[in-house]
SELUMDO-69534 format. One record per residue: x, y, z of N, C-alpha, C, CB in turn. Coordinates in steps of 0.2 Angstrom, whole numbers, padded with zeros to 4 digits, always signed. Last residue first. Glycine has a CB too. Layout:
residues N
XYZXYZXYZXYZ ...
This chain:
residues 127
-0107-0144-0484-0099-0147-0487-0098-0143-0488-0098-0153-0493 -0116-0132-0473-0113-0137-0478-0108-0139-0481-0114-0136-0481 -0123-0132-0457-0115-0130-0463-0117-0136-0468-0106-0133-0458 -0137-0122-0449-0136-0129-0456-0128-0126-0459-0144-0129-0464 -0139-0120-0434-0138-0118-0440-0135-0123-0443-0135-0113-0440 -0153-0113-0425-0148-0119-0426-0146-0116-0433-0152-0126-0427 -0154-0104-0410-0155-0107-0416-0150-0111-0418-0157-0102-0421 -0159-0095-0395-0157-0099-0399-0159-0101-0405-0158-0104-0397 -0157-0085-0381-0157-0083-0388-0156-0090-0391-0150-0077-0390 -0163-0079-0365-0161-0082-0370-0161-0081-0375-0161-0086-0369 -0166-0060-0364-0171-0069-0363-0165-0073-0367-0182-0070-0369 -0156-0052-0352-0161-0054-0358-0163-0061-0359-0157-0052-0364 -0151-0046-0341-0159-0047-0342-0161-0050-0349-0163-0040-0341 -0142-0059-0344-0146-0059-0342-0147-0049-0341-0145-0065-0337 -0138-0068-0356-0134-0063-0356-0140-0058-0352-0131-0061-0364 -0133-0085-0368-0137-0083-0363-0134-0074-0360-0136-0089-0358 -0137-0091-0384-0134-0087-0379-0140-0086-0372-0132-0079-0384 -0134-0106-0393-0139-0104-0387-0133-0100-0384-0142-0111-0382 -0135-0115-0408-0130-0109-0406-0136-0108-0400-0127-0101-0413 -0133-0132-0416-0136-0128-0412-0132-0121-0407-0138-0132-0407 -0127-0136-0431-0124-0134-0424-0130-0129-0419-0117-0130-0426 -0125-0149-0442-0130-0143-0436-0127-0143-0431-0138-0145-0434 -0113-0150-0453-0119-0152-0451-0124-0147-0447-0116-0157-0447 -0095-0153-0459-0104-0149-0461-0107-0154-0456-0108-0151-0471 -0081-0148-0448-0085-0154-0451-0093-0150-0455-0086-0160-0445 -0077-0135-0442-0073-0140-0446-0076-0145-0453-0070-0146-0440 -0081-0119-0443-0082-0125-0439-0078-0131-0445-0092-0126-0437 -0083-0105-0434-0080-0109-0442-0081-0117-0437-0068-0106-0446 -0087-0086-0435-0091-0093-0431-0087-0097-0439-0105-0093-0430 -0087-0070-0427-0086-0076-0435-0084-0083-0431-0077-0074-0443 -0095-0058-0419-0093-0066-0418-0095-0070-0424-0096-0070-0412 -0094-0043-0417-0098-0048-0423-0092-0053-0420-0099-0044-0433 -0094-0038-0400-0091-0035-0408-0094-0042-0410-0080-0034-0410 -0098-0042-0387-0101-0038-0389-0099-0035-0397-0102-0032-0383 -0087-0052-0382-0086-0045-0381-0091-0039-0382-0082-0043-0385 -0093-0067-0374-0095-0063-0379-0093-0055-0377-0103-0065-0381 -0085-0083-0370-0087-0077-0369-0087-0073-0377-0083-0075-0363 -0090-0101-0375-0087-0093-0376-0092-0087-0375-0085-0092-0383 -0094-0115-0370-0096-0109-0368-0091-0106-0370-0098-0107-0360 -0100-0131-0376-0094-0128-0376-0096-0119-0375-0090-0131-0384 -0112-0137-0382-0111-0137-0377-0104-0135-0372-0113-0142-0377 -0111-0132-0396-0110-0140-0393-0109-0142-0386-0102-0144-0396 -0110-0117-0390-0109-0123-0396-0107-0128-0393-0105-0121-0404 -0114-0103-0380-0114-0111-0382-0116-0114-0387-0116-0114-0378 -0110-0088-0377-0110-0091-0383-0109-0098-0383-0106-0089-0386 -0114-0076-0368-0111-0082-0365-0114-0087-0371-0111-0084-0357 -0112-0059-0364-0116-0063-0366-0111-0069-0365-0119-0062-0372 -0105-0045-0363-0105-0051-0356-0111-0056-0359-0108-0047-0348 -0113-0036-0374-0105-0038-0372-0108-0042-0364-0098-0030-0371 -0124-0046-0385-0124-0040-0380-0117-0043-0377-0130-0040-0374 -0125-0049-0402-0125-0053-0395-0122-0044-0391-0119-0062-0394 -0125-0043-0414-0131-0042-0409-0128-0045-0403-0139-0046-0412 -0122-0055-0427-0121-0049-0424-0126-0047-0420-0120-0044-0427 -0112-0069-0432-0116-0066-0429-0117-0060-0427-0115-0068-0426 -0106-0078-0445-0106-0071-0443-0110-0071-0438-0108-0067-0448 -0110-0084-0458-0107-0089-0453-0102-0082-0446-0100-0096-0459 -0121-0080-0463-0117-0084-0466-0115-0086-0460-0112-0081-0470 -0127-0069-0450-0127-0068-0458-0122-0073-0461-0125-0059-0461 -0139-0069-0440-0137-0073-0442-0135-0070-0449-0140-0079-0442 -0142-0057-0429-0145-0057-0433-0136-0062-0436-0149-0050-0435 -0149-0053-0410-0146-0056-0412-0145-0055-0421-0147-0060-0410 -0155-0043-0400-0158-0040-0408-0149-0045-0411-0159-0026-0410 -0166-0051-0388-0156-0050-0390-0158-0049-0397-0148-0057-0388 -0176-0045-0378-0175-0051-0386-0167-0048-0384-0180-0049-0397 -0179-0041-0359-0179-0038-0368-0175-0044-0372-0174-0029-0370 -0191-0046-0350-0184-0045-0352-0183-0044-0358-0180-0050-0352 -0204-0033-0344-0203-0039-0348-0195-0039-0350-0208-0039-0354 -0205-0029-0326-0204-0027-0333-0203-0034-0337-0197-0023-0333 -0209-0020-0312-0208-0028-0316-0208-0027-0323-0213-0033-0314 -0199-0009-0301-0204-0012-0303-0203-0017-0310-0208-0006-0304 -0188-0006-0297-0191-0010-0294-0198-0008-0296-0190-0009-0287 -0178-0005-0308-0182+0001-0304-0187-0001-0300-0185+0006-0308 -0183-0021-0313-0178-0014-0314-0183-0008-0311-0176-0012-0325 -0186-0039-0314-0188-0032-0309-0182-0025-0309-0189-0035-0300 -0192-0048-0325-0187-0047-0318-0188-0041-0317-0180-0047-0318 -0198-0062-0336-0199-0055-0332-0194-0052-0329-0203-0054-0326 -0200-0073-0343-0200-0070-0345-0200-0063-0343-0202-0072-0347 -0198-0082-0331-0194-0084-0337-0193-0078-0342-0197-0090-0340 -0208-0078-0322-0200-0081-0319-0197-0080-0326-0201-0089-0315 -0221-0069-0322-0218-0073-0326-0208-0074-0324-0221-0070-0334 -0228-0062-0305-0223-0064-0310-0224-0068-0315-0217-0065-0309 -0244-0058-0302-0238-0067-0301-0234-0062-0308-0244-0081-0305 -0248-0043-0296-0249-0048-0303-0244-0054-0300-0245-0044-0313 -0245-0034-0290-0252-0035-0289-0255-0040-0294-0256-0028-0289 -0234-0034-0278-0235-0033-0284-0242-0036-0285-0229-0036-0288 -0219-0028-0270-0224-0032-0269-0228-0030-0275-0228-0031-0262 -0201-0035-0268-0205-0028-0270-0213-0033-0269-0204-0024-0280 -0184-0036-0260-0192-0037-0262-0196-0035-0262-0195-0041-0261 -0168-0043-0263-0172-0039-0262-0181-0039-0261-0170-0036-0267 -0156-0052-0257-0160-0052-0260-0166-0049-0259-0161-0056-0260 -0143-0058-0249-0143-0051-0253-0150-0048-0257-0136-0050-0259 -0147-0073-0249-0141-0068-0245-0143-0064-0250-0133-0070-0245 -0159-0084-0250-0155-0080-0257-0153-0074-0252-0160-0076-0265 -0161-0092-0238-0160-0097-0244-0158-0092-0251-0168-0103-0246 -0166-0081-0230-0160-0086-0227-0156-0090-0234-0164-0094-0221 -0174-0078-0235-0170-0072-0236-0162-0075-0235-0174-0066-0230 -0186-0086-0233-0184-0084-0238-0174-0080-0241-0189-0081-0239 -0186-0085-0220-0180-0091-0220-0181-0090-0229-0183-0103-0215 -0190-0070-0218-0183-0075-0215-0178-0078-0217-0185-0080-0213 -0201-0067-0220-0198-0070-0226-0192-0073-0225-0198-0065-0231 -0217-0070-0212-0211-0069-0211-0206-0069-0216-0210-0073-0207 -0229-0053-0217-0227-0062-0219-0219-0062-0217-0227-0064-0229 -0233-0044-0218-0236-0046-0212-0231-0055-0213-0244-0046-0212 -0235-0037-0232-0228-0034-0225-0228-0039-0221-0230-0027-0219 -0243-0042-0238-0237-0045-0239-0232-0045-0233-0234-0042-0246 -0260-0042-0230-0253-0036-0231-0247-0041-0233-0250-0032-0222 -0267-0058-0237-0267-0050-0232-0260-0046-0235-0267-0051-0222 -0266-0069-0248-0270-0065-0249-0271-0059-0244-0275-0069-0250 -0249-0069-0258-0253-0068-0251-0259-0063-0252-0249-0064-0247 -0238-0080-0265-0243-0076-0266-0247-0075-0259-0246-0079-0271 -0221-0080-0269-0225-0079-0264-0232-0077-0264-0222-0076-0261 -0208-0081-0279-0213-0078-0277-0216-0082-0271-0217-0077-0284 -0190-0079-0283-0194-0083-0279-0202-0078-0278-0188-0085-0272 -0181-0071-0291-0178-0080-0288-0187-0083-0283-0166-0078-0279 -0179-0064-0303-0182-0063-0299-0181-0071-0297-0189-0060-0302 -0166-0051-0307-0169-0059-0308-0172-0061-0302-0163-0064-0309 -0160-0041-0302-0168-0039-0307-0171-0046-0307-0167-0035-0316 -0146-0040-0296-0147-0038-0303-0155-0038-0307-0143-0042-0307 -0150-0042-0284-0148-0035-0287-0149-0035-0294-0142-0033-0287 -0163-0054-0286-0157-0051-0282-0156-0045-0286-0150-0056-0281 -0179-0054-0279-0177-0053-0284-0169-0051-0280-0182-0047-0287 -0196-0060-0271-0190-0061-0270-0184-0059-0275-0189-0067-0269 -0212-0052-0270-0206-0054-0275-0200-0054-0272-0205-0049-0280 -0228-0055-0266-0223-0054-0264-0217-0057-0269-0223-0056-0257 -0243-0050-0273-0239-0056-0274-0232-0054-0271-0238-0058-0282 -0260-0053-0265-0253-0048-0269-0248-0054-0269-0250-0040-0263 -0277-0050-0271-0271-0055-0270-0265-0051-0272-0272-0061-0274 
């Protein structure tokens, strides 16, 4: 069984296909119709969509963000990342992000910054 990969430039893999003859042999058309610019490799495993993408055309696991929490401090996020609190997006330069917040409570922090896997946690303020 091969698995035909739909992937755009940047490695994110937008769509599989599984085939049991030549993958060549398959029309991908109206695939190709529904992601403009989209590449595709063939592969002898089903991707994992959430945890994979494709560099050098071949498949790889996305790498962690070596985030690390110190008080109210971030460091690790990768430059073009995209920092949501409360559901409120800041862009990330890639320098340590000091994080203040008004009121105590929990704030859930979720980055996103792709090939990497998302990033989440919460964090407790106190009075």
């Amino acid at each position: 069984m091969n698995c035909l990969i739909l992937y755009s430039p940047n490695g994110k893999i937008l769509a599989t296909v599984d085939t049991p003859g030549d993958p060549k042999a398959l029309d991908i058309s109206p695939m190709l119709d529904q992601h403009p610019g989209a590449l595709s490799l063939v592969a002898d495993v089903r991707p994992d969509m959430a945890t994979q993408y494709v560099n050098q055309q071949s498949l790889c696991d996305r790498p962690r963000m070596a985030v690390t929490v110190k008080g109210q401090v971030l460091t690790g996020l990768p430059q073009g990342a995209v920092l949501t609190i409360e559901g409120r997006e800041y862009p990330v330069d890639g320098t340590p992000v000091e994080l203040s917040f008004n009121l105590p409570g929990r704030y859930v922090l979720q980055a996103t910054c792709f090939p990497y896997l998302d990033w989440e946690t919460t964090l407790e303020i106190a009075s």
